[in-house]
CHARMM internal coordinates of N, CA and C (Angstrom, degrees):
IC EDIT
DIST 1 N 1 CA 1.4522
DIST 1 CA 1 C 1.5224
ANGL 1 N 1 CA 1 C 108.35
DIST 1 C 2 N 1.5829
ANGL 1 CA 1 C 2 N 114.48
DIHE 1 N 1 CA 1 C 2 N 132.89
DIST 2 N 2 CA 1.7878
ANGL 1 C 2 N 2 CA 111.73
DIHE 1 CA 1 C 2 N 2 CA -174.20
DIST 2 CA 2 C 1.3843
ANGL 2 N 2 CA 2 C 90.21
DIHE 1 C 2 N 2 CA 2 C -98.58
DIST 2 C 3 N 1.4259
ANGL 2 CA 2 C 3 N 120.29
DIHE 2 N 2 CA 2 C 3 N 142.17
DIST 3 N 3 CA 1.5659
ANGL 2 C 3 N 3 CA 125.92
DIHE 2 CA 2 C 3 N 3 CA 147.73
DIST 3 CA 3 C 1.0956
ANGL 3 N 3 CA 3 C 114.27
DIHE 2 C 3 N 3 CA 3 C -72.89
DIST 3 C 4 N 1.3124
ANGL 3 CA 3 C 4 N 119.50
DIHE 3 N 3 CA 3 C 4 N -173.09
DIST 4 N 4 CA 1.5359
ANGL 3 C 4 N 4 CA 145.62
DIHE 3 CA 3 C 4 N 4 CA 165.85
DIST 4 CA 4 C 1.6717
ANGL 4 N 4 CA 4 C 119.24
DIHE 3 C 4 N 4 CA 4 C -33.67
DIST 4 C 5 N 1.5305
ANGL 4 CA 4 C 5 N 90.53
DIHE 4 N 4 CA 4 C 5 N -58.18
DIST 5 N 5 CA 1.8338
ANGL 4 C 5 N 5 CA 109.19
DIHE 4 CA 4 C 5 N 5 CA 177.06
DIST 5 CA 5 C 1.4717
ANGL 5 N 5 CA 5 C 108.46
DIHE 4 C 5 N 5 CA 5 C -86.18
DIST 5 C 6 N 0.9759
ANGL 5 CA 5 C 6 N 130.58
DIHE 5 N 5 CA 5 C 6 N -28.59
DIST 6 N 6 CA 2.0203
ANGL 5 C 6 N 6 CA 116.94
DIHE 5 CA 5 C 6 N 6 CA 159.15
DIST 6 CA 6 C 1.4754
ANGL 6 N 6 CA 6 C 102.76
DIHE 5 C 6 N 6 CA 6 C -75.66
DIST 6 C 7 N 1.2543
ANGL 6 CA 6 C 7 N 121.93
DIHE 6 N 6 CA 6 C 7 N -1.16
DIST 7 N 7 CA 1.7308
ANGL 6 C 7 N 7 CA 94.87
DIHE 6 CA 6 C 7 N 7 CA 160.97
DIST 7 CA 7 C 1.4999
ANGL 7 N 7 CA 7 C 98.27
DIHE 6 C 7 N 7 CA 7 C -114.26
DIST 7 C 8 N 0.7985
ANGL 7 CA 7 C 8 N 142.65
DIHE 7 N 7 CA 7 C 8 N -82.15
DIST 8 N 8 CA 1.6230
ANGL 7 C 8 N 8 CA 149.95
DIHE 7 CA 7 C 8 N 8 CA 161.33
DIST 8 CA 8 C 1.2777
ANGL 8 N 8 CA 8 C 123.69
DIHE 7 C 8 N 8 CA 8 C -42.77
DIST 8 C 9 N 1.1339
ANGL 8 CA 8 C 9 N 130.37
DIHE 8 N 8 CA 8 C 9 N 83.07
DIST 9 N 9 CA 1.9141
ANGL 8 C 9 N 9 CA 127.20
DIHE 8 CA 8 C 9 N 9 CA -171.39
DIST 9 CA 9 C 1.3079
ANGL 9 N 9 CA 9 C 97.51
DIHE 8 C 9 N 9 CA 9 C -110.54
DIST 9 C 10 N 1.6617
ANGL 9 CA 9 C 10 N 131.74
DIHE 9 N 9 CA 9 C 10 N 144.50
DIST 10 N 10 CA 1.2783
ANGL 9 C 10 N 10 CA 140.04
DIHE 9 CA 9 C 10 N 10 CA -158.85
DIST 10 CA 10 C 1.4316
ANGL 10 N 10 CA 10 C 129.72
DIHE 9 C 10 N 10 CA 10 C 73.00
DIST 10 C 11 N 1.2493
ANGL 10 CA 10 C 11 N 111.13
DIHE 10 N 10 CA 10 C 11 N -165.96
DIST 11 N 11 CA 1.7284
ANGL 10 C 11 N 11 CA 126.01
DIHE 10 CA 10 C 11 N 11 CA 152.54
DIST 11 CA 11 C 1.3059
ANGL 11 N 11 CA 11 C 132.09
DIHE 10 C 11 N 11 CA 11 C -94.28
DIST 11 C 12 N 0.6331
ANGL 11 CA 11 C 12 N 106.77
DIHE 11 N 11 CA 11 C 12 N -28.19
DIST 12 N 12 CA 1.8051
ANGL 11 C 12 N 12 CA 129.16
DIHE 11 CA 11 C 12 N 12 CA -153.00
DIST 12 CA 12 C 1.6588
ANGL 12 N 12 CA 12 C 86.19
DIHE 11 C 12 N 12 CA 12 C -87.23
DIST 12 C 13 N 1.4993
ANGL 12 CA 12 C 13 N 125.02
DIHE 12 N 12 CA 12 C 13 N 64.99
DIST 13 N 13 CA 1.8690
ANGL 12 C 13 N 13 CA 109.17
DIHE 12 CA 12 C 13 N 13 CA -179.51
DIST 13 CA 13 C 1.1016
ANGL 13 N 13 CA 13 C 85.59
DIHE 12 C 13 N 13 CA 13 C -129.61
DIST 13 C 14 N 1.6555
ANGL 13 CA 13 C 14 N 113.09
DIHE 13 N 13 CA 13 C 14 N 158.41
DIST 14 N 14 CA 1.7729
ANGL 13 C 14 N 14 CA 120.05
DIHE 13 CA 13 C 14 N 14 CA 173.24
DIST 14 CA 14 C 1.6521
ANGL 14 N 14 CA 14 C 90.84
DIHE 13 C 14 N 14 CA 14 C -123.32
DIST 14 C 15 N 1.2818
ANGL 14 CA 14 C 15 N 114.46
DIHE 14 N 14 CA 14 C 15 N 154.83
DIST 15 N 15 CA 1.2621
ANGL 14 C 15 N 15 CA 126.01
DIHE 14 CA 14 C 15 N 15 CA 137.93
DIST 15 CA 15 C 1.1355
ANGL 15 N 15 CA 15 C 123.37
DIHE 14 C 15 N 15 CA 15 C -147.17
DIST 15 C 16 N 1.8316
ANGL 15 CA 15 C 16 N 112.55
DIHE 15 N 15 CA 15 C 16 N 151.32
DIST 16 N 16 CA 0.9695
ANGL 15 C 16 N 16 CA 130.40
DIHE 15 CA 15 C 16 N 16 CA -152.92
DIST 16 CA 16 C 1.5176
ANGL 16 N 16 CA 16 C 112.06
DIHE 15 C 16 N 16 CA 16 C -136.58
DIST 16 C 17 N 1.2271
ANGL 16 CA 16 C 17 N 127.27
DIHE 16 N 16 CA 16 C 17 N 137.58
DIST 17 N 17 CA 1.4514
ANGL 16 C 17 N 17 CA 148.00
DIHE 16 CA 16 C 17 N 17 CA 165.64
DIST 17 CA 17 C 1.7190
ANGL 17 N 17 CA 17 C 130.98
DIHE 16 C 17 N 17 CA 17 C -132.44
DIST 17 C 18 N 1.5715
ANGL 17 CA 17 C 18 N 85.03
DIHE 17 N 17 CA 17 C 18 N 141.10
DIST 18 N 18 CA 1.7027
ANGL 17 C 18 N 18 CA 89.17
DIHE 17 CA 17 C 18 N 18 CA 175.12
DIST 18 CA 18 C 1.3525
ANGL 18 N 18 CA 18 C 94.64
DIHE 17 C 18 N 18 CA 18 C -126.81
DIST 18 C 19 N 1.3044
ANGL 18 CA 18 C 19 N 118.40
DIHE 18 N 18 CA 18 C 19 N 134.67
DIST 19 N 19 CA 1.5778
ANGL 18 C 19 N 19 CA 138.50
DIHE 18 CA 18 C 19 N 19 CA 146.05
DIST 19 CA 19 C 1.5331
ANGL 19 N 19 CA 19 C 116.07
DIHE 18 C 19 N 19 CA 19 C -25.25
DIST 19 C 20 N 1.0952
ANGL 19 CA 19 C 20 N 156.41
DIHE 19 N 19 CA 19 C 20 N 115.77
DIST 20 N 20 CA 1.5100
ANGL 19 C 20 N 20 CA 147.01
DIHE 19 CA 19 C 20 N 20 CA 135.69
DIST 20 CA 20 C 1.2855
ANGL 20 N 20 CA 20 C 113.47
DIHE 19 C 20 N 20 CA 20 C -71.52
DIST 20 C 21 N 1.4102
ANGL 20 CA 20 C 21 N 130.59
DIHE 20 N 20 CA 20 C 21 N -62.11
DIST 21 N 21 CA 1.3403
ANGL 20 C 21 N 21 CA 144.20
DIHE 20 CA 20 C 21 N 21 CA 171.63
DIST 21 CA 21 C 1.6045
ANGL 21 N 21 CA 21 C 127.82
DIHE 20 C 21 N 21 CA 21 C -103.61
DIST 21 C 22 N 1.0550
ANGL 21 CA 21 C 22 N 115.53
DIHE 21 N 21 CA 21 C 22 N 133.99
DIST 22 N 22 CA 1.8058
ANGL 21 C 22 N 22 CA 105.03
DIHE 21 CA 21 C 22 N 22 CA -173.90
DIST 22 CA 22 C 1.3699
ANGL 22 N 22 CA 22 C 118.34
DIHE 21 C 22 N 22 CA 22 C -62.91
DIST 22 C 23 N 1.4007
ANGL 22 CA 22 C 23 N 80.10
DIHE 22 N 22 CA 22 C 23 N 129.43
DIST 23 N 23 CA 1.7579
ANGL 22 C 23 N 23 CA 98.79
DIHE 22 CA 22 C 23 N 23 CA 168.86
DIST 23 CA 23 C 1.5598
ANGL 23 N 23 CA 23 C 129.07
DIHE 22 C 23 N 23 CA 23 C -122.49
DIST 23 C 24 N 1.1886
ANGL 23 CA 23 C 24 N 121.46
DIHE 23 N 23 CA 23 C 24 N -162.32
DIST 24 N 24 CA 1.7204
ANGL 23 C 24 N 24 CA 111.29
DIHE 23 CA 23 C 24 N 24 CA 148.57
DIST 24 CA 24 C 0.9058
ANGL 24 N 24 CA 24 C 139.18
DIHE 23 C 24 N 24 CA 24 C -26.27
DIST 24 C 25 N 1.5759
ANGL 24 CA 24 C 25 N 93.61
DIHE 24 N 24 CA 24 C 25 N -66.13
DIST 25 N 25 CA 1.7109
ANGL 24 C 25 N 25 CA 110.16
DIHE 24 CA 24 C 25 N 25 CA -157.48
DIST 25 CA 25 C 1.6612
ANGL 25 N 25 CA 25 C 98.85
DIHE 24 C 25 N 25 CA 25 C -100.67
DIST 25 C 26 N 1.2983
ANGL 25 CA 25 C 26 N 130.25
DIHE 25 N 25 CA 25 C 26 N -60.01
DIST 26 N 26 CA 1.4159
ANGL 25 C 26 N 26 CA 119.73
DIHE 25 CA 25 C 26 N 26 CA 160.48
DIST 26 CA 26 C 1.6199
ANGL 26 N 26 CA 26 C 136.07
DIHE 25 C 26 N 26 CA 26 C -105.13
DIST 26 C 27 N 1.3755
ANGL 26 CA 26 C 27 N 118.58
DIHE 26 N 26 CA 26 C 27 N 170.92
DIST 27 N 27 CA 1.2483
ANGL 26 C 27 N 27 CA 121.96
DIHE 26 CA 26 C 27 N 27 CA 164.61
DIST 27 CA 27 C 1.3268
ANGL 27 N 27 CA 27 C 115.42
DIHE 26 C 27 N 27 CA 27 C -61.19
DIST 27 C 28 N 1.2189
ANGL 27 CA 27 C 28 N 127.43
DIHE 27 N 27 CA 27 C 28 N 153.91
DIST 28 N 28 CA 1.3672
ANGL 27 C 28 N 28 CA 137.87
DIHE 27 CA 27 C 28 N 28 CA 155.55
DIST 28 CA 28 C 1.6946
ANGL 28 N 28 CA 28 C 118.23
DIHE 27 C 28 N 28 CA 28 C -68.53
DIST 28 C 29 N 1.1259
ANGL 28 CA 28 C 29 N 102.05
DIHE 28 N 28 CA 28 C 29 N -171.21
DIST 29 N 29 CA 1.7033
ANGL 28 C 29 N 29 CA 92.81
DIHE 28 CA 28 C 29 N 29 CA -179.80
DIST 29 CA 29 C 1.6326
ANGL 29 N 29 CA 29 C 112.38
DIHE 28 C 29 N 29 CA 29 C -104.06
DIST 29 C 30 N 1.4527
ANGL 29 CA 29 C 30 N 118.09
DIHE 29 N 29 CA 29 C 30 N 123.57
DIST 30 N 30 CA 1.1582
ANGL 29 C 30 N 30 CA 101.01
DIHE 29 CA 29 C 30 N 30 CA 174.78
DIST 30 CA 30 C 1.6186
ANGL 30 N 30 CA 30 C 119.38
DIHE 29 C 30 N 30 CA 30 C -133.31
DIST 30 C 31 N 1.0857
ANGL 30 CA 30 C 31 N 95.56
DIHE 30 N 30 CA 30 C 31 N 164.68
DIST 31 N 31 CA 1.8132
ANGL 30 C 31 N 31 CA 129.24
DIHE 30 CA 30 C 31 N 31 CA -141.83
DIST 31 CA 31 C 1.6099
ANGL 31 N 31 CA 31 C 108.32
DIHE 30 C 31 N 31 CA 31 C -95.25
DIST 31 C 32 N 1.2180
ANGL 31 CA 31 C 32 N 113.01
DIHE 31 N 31 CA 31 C 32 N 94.85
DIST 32 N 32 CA 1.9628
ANGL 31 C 32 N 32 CA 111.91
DIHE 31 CA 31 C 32 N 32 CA 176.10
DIST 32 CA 32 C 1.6418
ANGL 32 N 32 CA 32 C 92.61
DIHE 31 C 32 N 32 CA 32 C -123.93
DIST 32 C 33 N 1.2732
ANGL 32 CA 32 C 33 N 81.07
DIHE 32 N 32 CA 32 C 33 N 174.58
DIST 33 N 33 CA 1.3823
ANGL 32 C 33 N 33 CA 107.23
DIHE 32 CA 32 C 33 N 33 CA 179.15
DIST 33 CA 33 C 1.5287
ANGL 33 N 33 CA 33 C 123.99
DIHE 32 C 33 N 33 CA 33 C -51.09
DIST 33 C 34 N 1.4653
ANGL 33 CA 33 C 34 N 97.89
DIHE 33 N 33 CA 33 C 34 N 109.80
DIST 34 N 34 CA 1.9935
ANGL 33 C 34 N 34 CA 85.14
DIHE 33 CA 33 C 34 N 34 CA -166.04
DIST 34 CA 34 C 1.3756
ANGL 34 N 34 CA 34 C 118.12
DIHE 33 C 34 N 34 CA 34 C 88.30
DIST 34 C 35 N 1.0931
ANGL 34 CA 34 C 35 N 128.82
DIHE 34 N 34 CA 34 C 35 N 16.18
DIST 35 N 35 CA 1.2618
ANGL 34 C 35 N 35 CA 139.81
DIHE 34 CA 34 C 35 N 35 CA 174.83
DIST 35 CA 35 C 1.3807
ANGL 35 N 35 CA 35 C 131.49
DIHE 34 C 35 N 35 CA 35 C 152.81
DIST 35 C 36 N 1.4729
ANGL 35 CA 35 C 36 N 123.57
DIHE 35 N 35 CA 35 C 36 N -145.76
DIST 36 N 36 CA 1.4462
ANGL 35 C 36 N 36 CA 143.94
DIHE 35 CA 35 C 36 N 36 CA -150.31
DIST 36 CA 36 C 0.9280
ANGL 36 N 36 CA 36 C 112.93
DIHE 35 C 36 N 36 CA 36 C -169.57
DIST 36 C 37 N 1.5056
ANGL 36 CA 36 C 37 N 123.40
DIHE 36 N 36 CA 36 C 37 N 139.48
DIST 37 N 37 CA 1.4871
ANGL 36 C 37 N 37 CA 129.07
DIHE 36 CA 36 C 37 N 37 CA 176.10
DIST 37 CA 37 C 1.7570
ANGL 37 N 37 CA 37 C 97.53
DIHE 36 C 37 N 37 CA 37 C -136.65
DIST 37 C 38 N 1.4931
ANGL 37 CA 37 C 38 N 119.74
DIHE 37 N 37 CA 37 C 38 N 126.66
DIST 38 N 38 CA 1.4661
ANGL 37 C 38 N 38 CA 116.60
DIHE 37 CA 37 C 38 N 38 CA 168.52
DIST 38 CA 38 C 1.6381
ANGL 38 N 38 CA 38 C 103.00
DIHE 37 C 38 N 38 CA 38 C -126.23
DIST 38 C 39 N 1.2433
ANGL 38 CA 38 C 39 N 108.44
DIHE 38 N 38 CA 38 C 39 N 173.98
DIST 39 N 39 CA 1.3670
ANGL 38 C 39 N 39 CA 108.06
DIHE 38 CA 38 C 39 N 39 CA -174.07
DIST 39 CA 39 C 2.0195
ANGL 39 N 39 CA 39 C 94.17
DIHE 38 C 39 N 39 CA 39 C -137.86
DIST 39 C 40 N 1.6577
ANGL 39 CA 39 C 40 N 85.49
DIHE 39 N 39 CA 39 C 40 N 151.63
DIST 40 N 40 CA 2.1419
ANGL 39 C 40 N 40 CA 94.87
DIHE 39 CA 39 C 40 N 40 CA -176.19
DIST 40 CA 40 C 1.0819
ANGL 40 N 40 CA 40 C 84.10
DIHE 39 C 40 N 40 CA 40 C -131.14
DIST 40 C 41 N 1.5066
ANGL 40 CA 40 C 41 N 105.28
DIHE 40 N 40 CA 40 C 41 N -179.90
DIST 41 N 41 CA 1.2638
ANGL 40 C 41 N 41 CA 140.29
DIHE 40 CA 40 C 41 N 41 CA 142.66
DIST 41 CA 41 C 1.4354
ANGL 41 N 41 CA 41 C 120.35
DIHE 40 C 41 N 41 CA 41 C -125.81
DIST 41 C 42 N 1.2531
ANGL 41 CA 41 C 42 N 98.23
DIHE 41 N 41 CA 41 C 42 N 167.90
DIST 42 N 42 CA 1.9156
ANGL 41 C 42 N 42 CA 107.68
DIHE 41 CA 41 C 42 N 42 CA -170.65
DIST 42 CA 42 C 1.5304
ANGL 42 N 42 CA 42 C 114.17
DIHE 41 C 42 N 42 CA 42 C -145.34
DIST 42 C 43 N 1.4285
ANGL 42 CA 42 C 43 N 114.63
DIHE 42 N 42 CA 42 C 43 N 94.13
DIST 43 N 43 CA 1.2636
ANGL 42 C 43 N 43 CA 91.06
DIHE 42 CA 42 C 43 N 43 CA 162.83
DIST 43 CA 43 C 1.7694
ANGL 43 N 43 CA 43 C 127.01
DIHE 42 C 43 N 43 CA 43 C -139.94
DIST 43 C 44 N 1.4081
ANGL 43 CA 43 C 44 N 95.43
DIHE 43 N 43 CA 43 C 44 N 168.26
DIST 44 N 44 CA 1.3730
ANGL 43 C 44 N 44 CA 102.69
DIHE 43 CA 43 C 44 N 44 CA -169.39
DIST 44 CA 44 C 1.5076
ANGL 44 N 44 CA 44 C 128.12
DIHE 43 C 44 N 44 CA 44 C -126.85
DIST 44 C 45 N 1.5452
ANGL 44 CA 44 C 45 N 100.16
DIHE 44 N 44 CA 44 C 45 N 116.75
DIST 45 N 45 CA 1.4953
ANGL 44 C 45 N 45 CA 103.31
DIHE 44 CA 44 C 45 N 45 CA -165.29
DIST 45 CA 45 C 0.9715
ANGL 45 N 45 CA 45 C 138.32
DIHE 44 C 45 N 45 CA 45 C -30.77
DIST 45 C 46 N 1.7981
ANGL 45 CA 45 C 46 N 115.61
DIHE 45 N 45 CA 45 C 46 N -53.67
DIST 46 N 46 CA 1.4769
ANGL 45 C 46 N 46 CA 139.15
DIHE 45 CA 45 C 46 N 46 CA 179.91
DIST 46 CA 46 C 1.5207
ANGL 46 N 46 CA 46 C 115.11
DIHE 45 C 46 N 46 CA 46 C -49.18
DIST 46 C 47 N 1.2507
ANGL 46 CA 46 C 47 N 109.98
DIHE 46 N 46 CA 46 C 47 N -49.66
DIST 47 N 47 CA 1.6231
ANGL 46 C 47 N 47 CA 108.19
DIHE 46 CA 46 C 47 N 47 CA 174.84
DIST 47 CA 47 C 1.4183
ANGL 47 N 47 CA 47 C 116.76
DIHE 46 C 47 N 47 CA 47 C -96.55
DIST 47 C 48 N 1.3011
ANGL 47 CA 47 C 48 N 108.17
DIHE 47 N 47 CA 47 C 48 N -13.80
DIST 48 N 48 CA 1.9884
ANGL 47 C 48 N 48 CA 108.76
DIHE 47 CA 47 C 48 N 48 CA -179.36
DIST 48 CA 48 C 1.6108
ANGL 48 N 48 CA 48 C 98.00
DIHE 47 C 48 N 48 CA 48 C 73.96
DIST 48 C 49 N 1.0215
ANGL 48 CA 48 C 49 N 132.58
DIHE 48 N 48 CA 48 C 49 N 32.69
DIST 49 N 49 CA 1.7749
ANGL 48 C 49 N 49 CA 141.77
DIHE 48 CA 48 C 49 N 49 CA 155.24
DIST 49 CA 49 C 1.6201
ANGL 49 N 49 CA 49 C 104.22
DIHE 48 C 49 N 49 CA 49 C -63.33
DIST 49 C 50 N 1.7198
ANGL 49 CA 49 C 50 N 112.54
DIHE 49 N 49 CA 49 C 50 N 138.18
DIST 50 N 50 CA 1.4375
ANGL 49 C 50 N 50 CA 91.95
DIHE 49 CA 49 C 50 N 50 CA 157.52
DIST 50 CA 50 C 1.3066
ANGL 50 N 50 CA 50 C 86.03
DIHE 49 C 50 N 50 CA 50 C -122.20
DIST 50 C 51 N 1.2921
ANGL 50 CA 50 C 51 N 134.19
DIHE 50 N 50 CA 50 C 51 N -152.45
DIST 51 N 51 CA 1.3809
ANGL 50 C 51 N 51 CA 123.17
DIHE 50 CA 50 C 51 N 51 CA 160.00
DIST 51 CA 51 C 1.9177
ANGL 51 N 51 CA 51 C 90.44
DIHE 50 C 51 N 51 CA 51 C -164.16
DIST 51 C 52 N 1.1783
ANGL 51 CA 51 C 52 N 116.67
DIHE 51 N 51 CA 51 C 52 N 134.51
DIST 52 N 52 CA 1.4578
ANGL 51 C 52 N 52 CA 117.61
DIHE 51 CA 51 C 52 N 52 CA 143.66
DIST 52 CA 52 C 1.4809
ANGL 52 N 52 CA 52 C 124.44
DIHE 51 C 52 N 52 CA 52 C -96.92
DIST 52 C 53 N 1.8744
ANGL 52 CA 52 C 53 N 98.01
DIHE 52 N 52 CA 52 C 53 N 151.74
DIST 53 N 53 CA 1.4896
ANGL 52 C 53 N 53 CA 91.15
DIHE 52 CA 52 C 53 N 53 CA -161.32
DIST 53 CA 53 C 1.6336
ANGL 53 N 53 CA 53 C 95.16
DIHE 52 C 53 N 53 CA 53 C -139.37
DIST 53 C 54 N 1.0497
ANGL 53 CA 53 C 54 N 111.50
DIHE 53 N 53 CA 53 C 54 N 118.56
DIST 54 N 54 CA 1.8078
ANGL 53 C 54 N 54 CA 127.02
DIHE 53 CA 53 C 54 N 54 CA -179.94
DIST 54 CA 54 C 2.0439
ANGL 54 N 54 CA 54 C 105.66
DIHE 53 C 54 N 54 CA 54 C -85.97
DIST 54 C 55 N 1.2404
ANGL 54 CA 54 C 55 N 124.63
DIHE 54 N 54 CA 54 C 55 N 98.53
DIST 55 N 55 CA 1.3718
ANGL 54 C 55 N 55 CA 122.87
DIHE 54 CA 54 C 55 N 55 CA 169.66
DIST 55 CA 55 C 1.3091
ANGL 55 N 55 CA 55 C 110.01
DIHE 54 C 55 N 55 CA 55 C -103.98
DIST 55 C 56 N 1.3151
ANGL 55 CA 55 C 56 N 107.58
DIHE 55 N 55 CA 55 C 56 N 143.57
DIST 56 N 56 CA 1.7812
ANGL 55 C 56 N 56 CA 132.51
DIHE 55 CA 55 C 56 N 56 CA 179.08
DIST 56 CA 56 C 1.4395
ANGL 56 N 56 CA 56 C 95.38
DIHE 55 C 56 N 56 CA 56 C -103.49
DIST 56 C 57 N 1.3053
ANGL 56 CA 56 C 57 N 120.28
DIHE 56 N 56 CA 56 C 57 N 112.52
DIST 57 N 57 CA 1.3031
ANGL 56 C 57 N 57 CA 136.53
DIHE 56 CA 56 C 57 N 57 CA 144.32
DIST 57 CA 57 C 1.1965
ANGL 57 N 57 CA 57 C 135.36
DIHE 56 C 57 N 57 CA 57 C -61.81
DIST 57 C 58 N 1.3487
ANGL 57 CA 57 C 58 N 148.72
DIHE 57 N 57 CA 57 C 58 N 84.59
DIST 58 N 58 CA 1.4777
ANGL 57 C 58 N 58 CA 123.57
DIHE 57 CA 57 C 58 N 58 CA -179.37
DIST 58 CA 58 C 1.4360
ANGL 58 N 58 CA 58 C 109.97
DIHE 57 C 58 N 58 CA 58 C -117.18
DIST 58 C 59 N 1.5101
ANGL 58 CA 58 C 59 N 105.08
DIHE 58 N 58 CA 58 C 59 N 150.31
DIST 59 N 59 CA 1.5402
ANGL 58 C 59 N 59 CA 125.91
DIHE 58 CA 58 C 59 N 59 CA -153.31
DIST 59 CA 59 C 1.8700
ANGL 59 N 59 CA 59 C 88.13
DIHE 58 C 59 N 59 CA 59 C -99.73
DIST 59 C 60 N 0.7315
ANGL 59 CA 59 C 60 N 125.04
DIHE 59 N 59 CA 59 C 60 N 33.36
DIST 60 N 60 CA 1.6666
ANGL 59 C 60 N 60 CA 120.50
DIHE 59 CA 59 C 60 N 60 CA 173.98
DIST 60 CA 60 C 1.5145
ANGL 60 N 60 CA 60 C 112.17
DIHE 59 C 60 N 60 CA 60 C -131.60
DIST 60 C 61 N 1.4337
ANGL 60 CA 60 C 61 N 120.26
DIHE 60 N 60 CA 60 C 61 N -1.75
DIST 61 N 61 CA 1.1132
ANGL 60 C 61 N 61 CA 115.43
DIHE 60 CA 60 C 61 N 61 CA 177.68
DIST 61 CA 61 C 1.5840
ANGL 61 N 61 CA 61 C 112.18
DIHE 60 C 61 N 61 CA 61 C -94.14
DIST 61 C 62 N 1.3187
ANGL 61 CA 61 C 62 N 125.53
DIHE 61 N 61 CA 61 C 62 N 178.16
DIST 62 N 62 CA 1.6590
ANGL 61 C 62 N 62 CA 114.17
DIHE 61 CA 61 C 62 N 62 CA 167.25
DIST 62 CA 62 C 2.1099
ANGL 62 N 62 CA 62 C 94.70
DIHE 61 C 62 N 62 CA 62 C -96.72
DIST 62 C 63 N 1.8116
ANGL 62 CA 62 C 63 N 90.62
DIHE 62 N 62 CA 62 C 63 N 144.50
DIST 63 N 63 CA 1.2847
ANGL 62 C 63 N 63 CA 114.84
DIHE 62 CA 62 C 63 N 63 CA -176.64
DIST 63 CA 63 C 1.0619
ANGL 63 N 63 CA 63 C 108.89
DIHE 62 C 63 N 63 CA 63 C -159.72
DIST 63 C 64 N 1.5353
ANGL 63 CA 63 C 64 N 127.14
DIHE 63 N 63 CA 63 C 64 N -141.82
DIST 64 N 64 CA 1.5629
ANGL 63 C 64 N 64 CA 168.26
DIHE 63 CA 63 C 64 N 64 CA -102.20
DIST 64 CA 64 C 1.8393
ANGL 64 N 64 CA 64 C 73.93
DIHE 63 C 64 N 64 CA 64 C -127.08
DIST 64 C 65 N 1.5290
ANGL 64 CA 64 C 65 N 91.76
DIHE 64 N 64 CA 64 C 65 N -87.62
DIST 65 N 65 CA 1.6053
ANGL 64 C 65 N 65 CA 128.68
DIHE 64 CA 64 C 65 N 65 CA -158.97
DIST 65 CA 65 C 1.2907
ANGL 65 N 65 CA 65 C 94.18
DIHE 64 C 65 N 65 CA 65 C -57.81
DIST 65 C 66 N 1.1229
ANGL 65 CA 65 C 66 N 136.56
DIHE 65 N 65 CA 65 C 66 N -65.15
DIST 66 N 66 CA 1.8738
ANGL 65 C 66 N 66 CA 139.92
DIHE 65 CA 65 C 66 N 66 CA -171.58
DIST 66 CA 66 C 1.4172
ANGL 66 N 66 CA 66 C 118.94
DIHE 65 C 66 N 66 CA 66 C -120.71
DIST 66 C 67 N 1.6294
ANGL 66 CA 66 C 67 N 118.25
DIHE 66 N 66 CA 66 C 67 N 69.22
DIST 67 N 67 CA 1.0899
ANGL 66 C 67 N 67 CA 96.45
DIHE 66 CA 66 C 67 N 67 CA -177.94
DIST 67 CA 67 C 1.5410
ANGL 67 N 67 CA 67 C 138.56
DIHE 66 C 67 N 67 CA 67 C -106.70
DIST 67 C 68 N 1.6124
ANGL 67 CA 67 C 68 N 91.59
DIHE 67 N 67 CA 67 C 68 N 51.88
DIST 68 N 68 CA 1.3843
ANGL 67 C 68 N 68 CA 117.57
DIHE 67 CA 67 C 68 N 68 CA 171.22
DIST 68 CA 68 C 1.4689
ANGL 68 N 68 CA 68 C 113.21
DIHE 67 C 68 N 68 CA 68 C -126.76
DIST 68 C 69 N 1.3667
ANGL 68 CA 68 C 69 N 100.10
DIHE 68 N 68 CA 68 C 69 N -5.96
DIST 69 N 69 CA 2.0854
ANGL 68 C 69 N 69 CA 93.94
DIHE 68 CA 68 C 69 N 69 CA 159.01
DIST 69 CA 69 C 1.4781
ANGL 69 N 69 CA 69 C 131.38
DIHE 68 C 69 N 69 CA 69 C -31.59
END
COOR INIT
IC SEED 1 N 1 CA 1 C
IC BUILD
């Protein structure tokens, strides 16, 4: 069985999440015309920061998804 400190040892840890489907704590990802918008969070032990973060996706630019747009 791992505790706390065999998975996490120190201060210095981030964690991070993105929503797929709605929940509590975030939105899921959702889907308009020309894109995507999902929402994370981020946080980091050392300073006690959380941060939420709202991204606009759009499927018309060159990227990931098209990167010959």
């Amino acid at each position: 069985v791992l505790t706390i400190e065999d998975l996490a040892k120190g201060d210095d840890i981030f964690f991070a999440a993105t929503g797929i489907s709605d929940g509590d704590l975030l939105r899921g990802v959702r889907y308009y015309s020309g894109g995507a918008s999902s929402n994370s969070m981020v946080m980091r032990c050392q300073s006690g920061t959380v941060r939420f973060i709202e991204t606009f996706h759009k499927w018309g630019r060159p990227g990931v998804t098209k990167p010959n747009a």
